[in-house]
C-alpha positions as CSV (number, residue, x, y, z in Angstrom):
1,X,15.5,37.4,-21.0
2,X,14.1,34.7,-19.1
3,X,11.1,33.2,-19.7
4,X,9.6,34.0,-16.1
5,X,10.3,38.2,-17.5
6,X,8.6,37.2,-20.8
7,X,5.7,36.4,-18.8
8,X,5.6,39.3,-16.9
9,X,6.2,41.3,-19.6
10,X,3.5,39.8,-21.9
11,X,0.7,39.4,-19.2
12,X,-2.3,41.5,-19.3
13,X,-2.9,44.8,-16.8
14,X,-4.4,43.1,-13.9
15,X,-6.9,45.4,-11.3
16,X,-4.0,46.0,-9.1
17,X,-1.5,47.6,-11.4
18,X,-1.0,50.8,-11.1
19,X,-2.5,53.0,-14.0
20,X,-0.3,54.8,-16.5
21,X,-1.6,58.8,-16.2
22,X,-3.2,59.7,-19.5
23,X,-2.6,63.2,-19.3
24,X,1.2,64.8,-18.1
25,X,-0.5,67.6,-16.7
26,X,-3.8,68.2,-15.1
27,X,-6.6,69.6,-17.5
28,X,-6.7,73.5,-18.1
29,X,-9.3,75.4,-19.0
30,X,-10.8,76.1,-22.4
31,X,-8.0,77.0,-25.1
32,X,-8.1,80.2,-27.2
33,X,-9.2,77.7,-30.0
34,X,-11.8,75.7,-27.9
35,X,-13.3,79.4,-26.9
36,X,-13.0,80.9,-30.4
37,X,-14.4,77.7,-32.1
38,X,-17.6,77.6,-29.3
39,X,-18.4,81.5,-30.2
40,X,-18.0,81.5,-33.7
41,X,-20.1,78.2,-33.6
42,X,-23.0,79.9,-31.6
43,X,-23.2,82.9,-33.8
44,X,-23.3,80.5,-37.1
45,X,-26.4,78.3,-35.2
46,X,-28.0,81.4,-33.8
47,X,-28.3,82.9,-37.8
48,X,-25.6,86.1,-36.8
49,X,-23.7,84.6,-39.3
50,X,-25.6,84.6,-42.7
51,X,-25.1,81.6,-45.2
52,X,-22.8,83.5,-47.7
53,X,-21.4,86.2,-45.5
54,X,-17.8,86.4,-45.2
55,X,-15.7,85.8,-41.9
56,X,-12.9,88.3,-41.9
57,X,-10.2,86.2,-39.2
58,X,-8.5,89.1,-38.1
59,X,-11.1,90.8,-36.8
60,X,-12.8,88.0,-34.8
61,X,-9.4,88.1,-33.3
62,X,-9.2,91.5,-32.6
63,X,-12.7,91.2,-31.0
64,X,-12.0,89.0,-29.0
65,X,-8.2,90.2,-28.5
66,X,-6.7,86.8,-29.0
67,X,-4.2,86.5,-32.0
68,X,-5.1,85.1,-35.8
69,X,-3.6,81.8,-35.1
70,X,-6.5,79.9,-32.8
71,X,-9.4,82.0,-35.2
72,X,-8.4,79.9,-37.9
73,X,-7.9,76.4,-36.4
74,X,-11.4,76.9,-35.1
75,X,-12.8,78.1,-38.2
76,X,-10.8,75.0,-39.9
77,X,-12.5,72.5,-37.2
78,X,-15.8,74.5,-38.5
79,X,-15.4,73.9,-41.9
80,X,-14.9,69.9,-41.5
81,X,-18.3,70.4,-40.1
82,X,-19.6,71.9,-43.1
83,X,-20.4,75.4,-41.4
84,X,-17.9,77.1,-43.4
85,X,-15.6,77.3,-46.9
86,X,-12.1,78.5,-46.3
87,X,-10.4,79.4,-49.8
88,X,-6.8,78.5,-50.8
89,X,-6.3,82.4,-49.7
90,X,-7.7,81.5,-46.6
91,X,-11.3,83.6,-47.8
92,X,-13.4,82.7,-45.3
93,X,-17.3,82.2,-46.5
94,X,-20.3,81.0,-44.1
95,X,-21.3,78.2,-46.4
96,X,-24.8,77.6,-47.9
97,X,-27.1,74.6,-48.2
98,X,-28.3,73.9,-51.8
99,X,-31.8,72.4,-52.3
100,X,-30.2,68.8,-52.6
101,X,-28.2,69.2,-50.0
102,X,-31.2,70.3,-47.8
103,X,-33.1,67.0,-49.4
104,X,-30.6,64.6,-48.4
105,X,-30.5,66.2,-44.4
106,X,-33.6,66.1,-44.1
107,X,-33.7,62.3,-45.6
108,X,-30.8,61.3,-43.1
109,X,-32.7,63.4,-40.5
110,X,-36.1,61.0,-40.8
111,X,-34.4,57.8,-41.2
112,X,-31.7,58.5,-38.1
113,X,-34.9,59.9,-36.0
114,X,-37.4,57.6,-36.5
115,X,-34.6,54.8,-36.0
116,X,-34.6,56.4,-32.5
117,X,-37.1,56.3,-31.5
118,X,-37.8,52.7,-32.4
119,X,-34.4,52.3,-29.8
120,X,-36.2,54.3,-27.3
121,X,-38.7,51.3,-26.7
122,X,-39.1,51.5,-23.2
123,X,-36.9,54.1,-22.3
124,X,-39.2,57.3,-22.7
125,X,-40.4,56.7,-19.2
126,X,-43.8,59.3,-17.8
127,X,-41.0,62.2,-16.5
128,X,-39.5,62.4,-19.9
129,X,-43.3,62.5,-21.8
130,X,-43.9,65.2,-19.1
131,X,-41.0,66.9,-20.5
132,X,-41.6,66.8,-24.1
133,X,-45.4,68.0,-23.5
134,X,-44.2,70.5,-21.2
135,X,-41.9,71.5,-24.8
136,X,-44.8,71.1,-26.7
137,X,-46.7,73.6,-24.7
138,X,-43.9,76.3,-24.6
139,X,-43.9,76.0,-28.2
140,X,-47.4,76.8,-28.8
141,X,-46.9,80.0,-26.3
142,X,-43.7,81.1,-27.9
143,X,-46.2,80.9,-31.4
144,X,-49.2,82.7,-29.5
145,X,-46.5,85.4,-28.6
146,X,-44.8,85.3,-31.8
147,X,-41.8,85.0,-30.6
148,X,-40.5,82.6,-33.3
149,X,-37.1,82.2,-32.0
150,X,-38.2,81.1,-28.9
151,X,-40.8,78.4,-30.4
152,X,-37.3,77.2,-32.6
153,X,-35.4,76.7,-29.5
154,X,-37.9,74.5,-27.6
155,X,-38.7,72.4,-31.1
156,X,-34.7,71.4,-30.6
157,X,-35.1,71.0,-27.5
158,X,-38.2,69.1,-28.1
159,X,-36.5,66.7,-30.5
160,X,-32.9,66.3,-28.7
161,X,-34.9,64.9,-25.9
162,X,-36.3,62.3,-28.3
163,X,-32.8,61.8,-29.4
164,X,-31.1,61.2,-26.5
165,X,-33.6,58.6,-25.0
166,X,-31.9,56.0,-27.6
167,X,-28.6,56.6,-25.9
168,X,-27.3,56.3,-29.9
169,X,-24.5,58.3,-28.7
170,X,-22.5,58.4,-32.4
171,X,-26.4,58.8,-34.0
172,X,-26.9,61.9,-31.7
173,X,-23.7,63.8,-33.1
174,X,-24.8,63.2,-36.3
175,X,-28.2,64.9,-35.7
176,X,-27.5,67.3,-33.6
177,X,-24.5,68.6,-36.4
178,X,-27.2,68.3,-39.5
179,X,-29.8,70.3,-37.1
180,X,-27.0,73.0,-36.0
181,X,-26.7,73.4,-40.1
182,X,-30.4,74.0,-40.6
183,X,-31.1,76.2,-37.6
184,X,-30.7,79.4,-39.8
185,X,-33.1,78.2,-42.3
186,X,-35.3,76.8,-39.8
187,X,-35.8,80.5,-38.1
188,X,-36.4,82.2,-41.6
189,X,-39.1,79.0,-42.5
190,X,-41.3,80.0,-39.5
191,X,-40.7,83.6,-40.1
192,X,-41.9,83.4,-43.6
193,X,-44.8,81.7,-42.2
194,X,-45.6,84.0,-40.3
195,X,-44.4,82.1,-37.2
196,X,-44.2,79.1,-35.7
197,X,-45.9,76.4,-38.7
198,X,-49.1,75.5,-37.3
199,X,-48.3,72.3,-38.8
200,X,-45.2,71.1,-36.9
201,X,-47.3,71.8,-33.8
202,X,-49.9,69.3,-35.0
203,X,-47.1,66.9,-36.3
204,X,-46.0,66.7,-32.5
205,X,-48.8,66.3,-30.8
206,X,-49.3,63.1,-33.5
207,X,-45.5,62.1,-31.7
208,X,-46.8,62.8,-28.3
209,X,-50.4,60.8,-28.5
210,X,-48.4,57.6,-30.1
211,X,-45.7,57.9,-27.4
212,X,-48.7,58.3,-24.6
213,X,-50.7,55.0,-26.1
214,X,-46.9,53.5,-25.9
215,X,-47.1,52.9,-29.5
216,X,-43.3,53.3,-30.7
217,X,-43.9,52.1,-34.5
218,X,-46.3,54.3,-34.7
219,X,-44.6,57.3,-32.9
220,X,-41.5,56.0,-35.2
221,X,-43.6,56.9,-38.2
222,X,-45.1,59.8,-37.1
223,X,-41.2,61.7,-36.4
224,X,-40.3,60.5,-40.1
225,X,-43.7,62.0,-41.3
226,X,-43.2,65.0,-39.7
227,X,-39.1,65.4,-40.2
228,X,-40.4,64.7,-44.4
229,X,-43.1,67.6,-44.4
230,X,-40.7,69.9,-42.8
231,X,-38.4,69.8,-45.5
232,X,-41.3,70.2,-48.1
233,X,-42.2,73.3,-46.4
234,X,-38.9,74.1,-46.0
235,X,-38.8,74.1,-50.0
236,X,-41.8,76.2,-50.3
237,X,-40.1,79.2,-48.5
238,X,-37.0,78.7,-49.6
């Protein structure tokens, strides 16, 4: 080979050549797995699914009239989430947190928040305060209703929001899987509490007043404070 092909050869891609196509085929819909794994997932977050309660495969299937096969990929992409426990005779179990397991969430939880937050400096701009005490104020009338479920979805949505304003894309996977795991527990908390914990509703509006006096540090401290006493009263329910 001549050294004038060894060039071209070894050269990097320049603008002009012409890509390689990633994908043989254009993109189809949602697979049977992608649609069984999204379900099963929803009814696991939304509590349908009780920590302990086993999954029978075949049936999921049969409800949803797809075969075995892509039920049990999904639940096998589940369980390296931690949502389930599939024996070695494929048993499937909706798996449980145990009280250190809960500690040690909650401690990633507070350090991986409040380090948000503190990477949100400048980036939690007046529309997106607006948003997050617009949260705050459906969460107090989801708790004056007692509608408790509906006080739990705006606190995520309260929270993601804080979340995503670090644009810590890898950190916000993390959290949103370890809150996903906890939204079962966090629903029968406030229930036993006979709704929404007053608390929590105080512990934001400590977030929202630092965020408003553009303190981060202090609305840093104030998510780890609050993410802390949630799992304390997470423990006295339990």
């Amino acid at each position: 080979m001549t050294a004038r092909a060894n060039a071209q050869r070894n050269r990097p891609p320049g603008r002009n050549d012409r890509a390689r196509p990633i994908f043989r085929a254009p993109l189809r819909h949602q697979t049977r797995e992608e649609l069984a794994y999204r379900h099963i997932r929803k009814a696991l977050v939304g509590g349908q699914l009780a920590p302990g309660q086993r999954i029978v495969a075949s049936a999921v299937a049969e409800a949803a009239g797809i075969s075995r096969i892509p039920v049990m990929q999904a639940l096998r992409q589940l369980e390296s989430e931690g949502f389930v426990r599939i024996a070695l005779h494929k048993d499937v179990v909706v798996a449980g947190l145990s009280p250190a397991d809960f500690r040690e969430r909650f401690l990633l939880m507070a350090a991986l928040e409040g380090l948000c937050v503190r990477e949100a400096n400048g980036r939690i701009a007046p529309a997106i305060l607006e948003r997050l005490r617009a949260l705050q104020r459906e969460i107090v009338a989801a708790r004056a209703a007692r509608n408790t479920a509906r006080a739990v979805a705006a606190d995520g949505a309260f929270h993601r929001l804080l979340w995503e304003a670090s644009r810590l894309r890898q950190v916000l996977h993390i959290l949103s899987n370890a809150w996903d795991r906890g939204e079962y527990y966090r629903v029968i908390m406030h229930a036993r509490s006979g709704g929404f914990a007053a608390e929590s509703i105080a512990e934001h509006e400590a977030i929202l007043e630092a965020l408003g006096a553009g303190d981060i540090e202090r609305a840093a401290r104030a998510v780890e404070t609050h993410r802390l006493r949630a799992m304390e009263r997470l423990a006295q329910t339990s």
